[in-house]
C-alpha positions as CSV (number, residue, x, y, z in Angstrom):
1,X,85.6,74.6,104.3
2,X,82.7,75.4,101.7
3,X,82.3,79.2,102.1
4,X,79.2,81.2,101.0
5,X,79.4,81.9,97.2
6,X,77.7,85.3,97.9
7,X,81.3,86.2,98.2
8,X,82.6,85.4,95.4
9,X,79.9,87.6,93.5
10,X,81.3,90.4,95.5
11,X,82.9,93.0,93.1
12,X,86.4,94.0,94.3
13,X,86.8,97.3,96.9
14,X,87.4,100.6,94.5
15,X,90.6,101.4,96.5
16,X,92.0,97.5,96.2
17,X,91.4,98.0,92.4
18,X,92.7,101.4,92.2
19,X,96.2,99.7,94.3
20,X,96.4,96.9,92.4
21,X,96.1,99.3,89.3
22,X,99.0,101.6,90.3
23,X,101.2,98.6,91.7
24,X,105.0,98.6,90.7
25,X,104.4,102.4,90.0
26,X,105.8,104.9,91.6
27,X,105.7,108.8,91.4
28,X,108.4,111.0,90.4
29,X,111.9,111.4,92.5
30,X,111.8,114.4,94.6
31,X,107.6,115.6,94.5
32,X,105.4,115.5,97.7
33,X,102.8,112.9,96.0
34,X,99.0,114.0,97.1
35,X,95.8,111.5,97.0
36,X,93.1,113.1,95.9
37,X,91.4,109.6,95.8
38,X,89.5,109.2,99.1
39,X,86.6,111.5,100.2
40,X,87.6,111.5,103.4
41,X,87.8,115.2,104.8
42,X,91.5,116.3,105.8
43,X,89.9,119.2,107.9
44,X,89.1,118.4,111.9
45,X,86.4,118.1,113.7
46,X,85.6,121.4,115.8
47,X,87.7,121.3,119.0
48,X,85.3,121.6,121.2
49,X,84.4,117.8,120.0
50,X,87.0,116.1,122.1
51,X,86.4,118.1,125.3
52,X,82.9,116.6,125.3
53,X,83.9,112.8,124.9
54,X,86.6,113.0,127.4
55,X,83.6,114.7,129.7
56,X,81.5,111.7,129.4
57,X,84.4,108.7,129.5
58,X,82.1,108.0,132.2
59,X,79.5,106.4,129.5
60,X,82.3,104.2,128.2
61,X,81.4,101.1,130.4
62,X,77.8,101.3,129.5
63,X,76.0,99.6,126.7
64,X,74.3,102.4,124.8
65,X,70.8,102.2,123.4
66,X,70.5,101.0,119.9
67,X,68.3,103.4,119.0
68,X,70.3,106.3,119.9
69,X,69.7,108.5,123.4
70,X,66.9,110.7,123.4
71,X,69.0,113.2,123.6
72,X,70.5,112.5,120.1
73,X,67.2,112.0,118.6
74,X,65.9,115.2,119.8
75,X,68.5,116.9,118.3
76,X,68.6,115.3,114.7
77,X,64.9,116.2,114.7
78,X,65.8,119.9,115.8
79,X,68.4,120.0,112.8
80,X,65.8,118.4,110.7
81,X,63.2,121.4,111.6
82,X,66.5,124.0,110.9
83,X,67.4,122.4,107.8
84,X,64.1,121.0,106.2
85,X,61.2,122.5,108.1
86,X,60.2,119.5,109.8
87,X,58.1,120.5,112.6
88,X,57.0,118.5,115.5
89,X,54.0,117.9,113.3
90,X,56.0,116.5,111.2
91,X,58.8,114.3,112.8
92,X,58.4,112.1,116.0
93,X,62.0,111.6,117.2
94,X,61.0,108.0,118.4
95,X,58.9,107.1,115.7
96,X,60.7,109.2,112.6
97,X,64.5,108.8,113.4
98,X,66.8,106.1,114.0
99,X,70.5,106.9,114.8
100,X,73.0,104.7,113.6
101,X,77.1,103.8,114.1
102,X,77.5,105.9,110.7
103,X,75.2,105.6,107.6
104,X,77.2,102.4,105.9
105,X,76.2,99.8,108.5
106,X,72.4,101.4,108.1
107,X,72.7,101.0,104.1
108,X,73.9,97.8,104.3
109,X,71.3,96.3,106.5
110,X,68.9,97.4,105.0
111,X,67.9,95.7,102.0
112,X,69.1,92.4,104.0
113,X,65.8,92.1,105.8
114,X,63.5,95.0,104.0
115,X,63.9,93.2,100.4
116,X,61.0,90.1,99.8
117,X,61.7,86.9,98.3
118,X,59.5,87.5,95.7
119,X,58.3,90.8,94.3
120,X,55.8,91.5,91.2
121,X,55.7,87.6,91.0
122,X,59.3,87.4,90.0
123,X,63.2,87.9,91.7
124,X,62.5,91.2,93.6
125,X,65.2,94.2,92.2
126,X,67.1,96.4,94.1
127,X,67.9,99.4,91.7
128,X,71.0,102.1,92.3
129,X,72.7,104.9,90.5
130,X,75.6,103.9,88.6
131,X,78.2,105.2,89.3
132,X,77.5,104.3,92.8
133,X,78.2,104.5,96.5
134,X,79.4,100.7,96.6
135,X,77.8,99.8,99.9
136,X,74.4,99.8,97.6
137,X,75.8,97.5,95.7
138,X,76.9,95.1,98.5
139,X,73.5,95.4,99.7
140,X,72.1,94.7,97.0
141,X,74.1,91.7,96.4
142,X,73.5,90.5,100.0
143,X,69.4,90.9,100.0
144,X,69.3,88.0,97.3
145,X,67.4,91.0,94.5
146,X,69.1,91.0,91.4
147,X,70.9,94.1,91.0
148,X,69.9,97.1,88.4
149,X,72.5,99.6,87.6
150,X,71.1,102.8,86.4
151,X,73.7,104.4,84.6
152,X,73.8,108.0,85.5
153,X,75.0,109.8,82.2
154,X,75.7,113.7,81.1
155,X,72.3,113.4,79.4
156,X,70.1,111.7,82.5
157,X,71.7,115.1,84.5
158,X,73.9,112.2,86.1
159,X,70.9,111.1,87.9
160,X,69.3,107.6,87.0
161,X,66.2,108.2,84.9
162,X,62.8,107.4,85.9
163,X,61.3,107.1,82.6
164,X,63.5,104.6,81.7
165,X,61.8,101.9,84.0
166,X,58.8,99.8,82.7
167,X,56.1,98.6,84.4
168,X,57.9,94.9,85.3
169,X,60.7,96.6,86.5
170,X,58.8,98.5,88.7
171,X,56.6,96.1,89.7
172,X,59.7,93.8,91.0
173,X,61.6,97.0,91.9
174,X,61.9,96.3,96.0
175,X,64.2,99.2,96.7
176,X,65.7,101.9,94.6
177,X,68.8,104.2,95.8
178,X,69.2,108.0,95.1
179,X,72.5,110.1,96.4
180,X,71.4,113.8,96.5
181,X,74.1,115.3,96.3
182,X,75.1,112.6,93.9
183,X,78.4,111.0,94.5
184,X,80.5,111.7,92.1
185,X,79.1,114.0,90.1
186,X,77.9,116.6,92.7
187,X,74.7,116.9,90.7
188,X,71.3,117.7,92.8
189,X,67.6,116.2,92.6
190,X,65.1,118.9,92.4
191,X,62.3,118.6,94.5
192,X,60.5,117.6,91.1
193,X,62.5,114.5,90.8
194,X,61.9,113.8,94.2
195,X,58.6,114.0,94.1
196,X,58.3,112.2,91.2
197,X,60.0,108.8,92.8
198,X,57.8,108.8,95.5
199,X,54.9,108.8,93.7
200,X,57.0,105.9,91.6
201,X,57.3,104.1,95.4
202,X,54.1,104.2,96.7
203,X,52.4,103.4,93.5
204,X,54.3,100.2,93.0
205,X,55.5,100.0,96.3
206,X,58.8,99.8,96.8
207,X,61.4,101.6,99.2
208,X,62.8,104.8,97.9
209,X,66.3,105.0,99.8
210,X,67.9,108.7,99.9
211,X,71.0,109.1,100.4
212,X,71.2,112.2,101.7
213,X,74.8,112.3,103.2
214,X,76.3,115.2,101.5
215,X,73.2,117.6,102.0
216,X,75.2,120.3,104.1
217,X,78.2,120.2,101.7
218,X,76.3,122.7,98.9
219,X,78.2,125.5,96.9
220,X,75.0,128.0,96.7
221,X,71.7,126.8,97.4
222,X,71.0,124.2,100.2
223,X,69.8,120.7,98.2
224,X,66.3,119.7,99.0
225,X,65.6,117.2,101.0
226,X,63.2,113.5,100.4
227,X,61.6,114.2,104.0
228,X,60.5,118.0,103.1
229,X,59.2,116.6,99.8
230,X,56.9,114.7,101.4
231,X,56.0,117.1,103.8
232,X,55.1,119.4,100.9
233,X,53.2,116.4,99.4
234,X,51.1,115.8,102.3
235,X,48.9,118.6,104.7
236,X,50.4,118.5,108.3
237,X,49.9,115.7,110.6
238,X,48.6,113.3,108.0
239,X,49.1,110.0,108.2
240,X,51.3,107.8,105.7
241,X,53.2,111.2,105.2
242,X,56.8,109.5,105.0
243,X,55.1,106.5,103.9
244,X,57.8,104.2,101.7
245,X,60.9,106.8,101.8
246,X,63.6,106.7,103.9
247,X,66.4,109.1,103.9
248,X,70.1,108.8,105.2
249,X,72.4,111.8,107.5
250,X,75.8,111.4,108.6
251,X,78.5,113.6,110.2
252,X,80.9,112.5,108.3
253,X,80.9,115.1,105.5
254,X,78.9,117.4,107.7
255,X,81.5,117.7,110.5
256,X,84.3,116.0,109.3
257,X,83.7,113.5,111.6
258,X,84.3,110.4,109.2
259,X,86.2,108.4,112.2
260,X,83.1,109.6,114.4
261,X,80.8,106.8,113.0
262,X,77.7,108.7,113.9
263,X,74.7,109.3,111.6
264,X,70.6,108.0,111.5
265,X,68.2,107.0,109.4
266,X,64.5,108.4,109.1
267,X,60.9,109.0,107.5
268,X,58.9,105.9,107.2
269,X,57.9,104.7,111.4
270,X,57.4,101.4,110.0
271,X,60.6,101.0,108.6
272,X,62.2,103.0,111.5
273,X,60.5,100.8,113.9
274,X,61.1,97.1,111.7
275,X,65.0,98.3,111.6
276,X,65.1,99.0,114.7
277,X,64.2,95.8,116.3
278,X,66.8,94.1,113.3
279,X,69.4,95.9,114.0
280,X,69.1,95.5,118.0
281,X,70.2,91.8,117.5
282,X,73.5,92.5,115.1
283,X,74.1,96.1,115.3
284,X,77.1,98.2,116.9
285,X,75.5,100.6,118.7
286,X,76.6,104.9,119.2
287,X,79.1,104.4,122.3
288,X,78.1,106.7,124.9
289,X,80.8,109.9,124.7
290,X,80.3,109.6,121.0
291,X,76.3,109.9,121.4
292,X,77.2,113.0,123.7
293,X,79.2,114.6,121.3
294,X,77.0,113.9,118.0
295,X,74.2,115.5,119.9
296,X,76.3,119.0,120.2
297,X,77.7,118.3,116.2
298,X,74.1,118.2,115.2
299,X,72.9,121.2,117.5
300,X,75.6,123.4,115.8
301,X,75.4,125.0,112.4
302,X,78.2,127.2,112.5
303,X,81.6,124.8,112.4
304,X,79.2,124.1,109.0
305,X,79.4,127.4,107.6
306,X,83.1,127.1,108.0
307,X,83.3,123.7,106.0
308,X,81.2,124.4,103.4
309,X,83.5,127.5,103.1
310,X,86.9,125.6,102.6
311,X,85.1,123.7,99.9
312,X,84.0,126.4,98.2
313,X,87.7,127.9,98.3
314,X,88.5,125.0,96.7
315,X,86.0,124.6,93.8
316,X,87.4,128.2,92.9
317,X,90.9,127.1,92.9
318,X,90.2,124.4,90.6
319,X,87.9,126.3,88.2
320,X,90.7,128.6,87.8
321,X,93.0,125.6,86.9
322,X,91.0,123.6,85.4
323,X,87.7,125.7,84.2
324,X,87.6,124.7,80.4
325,X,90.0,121.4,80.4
326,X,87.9,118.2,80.9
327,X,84.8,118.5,81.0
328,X,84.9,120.6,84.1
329,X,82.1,121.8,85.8
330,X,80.8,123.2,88.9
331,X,79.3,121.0,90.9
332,X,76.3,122.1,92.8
333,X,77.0,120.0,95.6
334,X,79.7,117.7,97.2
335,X,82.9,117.9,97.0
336,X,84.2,115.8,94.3
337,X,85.3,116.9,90.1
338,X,84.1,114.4,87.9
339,X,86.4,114.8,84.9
340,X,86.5,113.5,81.5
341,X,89.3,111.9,80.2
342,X,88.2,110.9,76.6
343,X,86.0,108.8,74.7
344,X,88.6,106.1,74.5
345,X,88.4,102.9,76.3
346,X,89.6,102.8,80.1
347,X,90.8,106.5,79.7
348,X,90.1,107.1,83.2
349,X,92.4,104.7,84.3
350,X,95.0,105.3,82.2
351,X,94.7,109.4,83.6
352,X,95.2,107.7,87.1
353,X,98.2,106.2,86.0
354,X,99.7,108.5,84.0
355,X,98.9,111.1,86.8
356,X,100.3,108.9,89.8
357,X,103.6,108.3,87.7
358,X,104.2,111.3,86.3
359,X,102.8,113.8,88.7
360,X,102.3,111.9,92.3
361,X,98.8,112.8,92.1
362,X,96.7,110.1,93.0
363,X,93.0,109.5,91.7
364,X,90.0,107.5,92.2
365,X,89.0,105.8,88.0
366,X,85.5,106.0,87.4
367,X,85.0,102.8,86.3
368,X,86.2,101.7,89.8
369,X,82.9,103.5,91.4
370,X,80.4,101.7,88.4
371,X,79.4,98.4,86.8
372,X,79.1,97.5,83.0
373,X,75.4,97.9,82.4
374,X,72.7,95.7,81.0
375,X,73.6,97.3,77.6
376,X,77.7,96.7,78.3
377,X,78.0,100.3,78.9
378,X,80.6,101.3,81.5
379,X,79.2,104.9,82.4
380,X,82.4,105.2,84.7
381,X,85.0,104.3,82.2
382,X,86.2,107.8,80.9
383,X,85.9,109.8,84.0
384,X,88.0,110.5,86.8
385,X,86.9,111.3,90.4
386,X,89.0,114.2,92.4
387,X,88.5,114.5,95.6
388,X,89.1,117.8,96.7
389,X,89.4,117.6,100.9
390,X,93.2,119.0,101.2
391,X,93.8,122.9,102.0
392,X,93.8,125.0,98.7
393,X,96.9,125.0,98.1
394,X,97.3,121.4,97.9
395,X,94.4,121.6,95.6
396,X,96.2,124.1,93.3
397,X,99.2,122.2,92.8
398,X,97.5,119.2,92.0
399,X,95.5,120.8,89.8
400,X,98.8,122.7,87.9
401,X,100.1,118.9,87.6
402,X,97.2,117.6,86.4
403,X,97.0,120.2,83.6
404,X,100.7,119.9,82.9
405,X,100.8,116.3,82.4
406,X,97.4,115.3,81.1
């Protein structure tokens, strides 16, 4: 059987490389080990959650709308006014919004039918951070563009810099990812950055894709968003205000609903409205009770507060651990450490191991979240990700170990 050779191109899961990494390994005799690898939050969703999709088990034997009830779309665009300022003058909830069975299926499909054959007379680009998300990768892979890792360094702010790209690049560039809050650095794009890729976008027209999924998990000040950007761009009611920029939500991080699979997509109609009929055809849809209890998630701010509290009592647990040991710093948003491990090769993966066997804590490498770039540069390589979604004490003694033994 001849199978696809777009597979084959497919660079292997993080968390397959980081078991195949620690395989025959094991941690010490008599510790409770702890993975701090995932970011999947150990908190749960508010109670109240469950009540509301045994309410509606009625809905399960129905085939819900692909677009998302009007119900939920009301109610992203009424957190969207909350959060961003996004008026009715502003956001249509069946023109602007899209909801979707979690933000990877949205990422993923996207590129698949938005990228061209060709762009600026050449192999169209899809461009990401790197480190990266590694859905945009797979995307990338799967539109046909030739992929452009934008290595995200301590002196880019660990966001991928604009200047960098010439005008070919840019004229071929078809789509270009940004994660504000980044993951894994936890660094934020101004609204200056912001503004500055969509002007990047629209003048050379490509899609600026923001990945906006860890928005509501901030330490002080809330990040701004792509949408109020071009709000603040444009008077209200213009046309073309949204034009080339689309921005991804989930409740995932929000809620700590990762197993939830709600979030949307929105800004550009066109796009909205294009991805929409796509994703009718091959799409899973939000099942009914879910859709019910999304819309109450996103009508409530204050199980938010709470979360974004836990974090924070984390982040001060480590800086007392940790403040001053690698490279440690605050991040303004998120809820991972990116820590340096050295200037040596694959330092970050021999932390992991060293950590795993000698202390049980288990960690994500860096280099398993980036790619070698075009100048052979692995921005990933030295760095360790921390994921810091256990209660505090978990994240203290994980910490203490980590200091001990590294």
């Amino acid at each position: 059987m001849h199978i696809n050779p777009y597979l084959e191109t497919l660079p292997d899961f993080p968390f397959d490389r980081l078991r195949a990494l620690l395989d025959g390994l094991n941690p010490p005799e008599g510790l409770n080990p702890i993975s701090l690898a995932i970011g999947e939050p150990q908190q749960p969703v508010p109670d109240w959650v469950g009540t509301i999709i045994k309410d509606h088990g009625h809905l399960w034997n129905k085939y819900p709308p692909f677009t998302g009830s009007d119900d939920l779309r009301n109610a992203i665009a009424g957190w969207l006014e909350r959060r961003y300022g996004l008026t009715a003058d502003h956001i249509n909830p069946r023109q602007n919004i899209l909801a979707c069975a979690g933000t990877r299926e949205a990422i993923y499909l996207l590129p698949t039918w938005a990228v061209p054959q060709i762009k600026g007379g050449g192999r169209p680009i899809v461009a990401m951070p790197n480190p990266f998300y590694h859905v945009y990768g797979t995307a990338a892979l799967a539109s046909g563009a030739e992929s452009l890792y934008l290595s995200t360094t301590e002196q880019s702010g660990h966001l991928p810099d604009l200047d960098c790209l010439d005008s070919d690049t840019l004229d071929r560039l078809a789509m270009l990812f940004i994660c504000t809050p980044a993951n894994p650095q936890g660094v934020i794009a101004d609204a200056a950055y912001l503004e500055k890729a969509i002007r990047l976008a629209r003048k050379h027209d490509f899609l600026l894709a923001v990945d906006e999924c860890y928005a509501e998990i901030y330490d002080r000040e809330p990040p701004p968003g792509a949408l109020q950007v071009c709000r603040d761009m444009a008077e209200s009611g213009s046309s073309g205000m949204f034009d080339n920029v689309i921005v991804f939500h989930s409740l995932s991080k929000r809620s700590n609903g990762a197993g939830i699979r709600s979030g949307f997509m929105a800004g550009d109609p066109a796009i909205i409205e294009a991805h929409g009929r796509f994703r009718s055809y091959i799409s899973a849809s939000i099942p009914g009770p879910i859709d019910a209890a999304s819309v109450a998630l996103w009508n409530d701010d204050t199980h938010v507060e709470g979360i974004r509290a836990f974090y924070r009592q984390n982040f001060d647990t480590a800086e007392q651990v940790l403040g001053g040991r690698f490279g440690f710093y605050r991040p303004p948003g998120g809820f991972f450490l990116w820590l340096d491990m050295g200037a040596h090769e694959n330092s970050g993966e021999q932390a992991a191991r060293t950590l795993w066997q000698e202390a049980g804590v288990k960690v994500l490498p860096g280099a398993h979240t980036s790619r070698v770039d075009s100048d052979g540069f692995n921005p990933g390589a030295r760095y360790i990700r921390v994921a810091l979604v256990n209660d505090f004490g978990i994240i203290r003694d994980a910490c203490e170990r980590l200091v001990k033994v590294l």
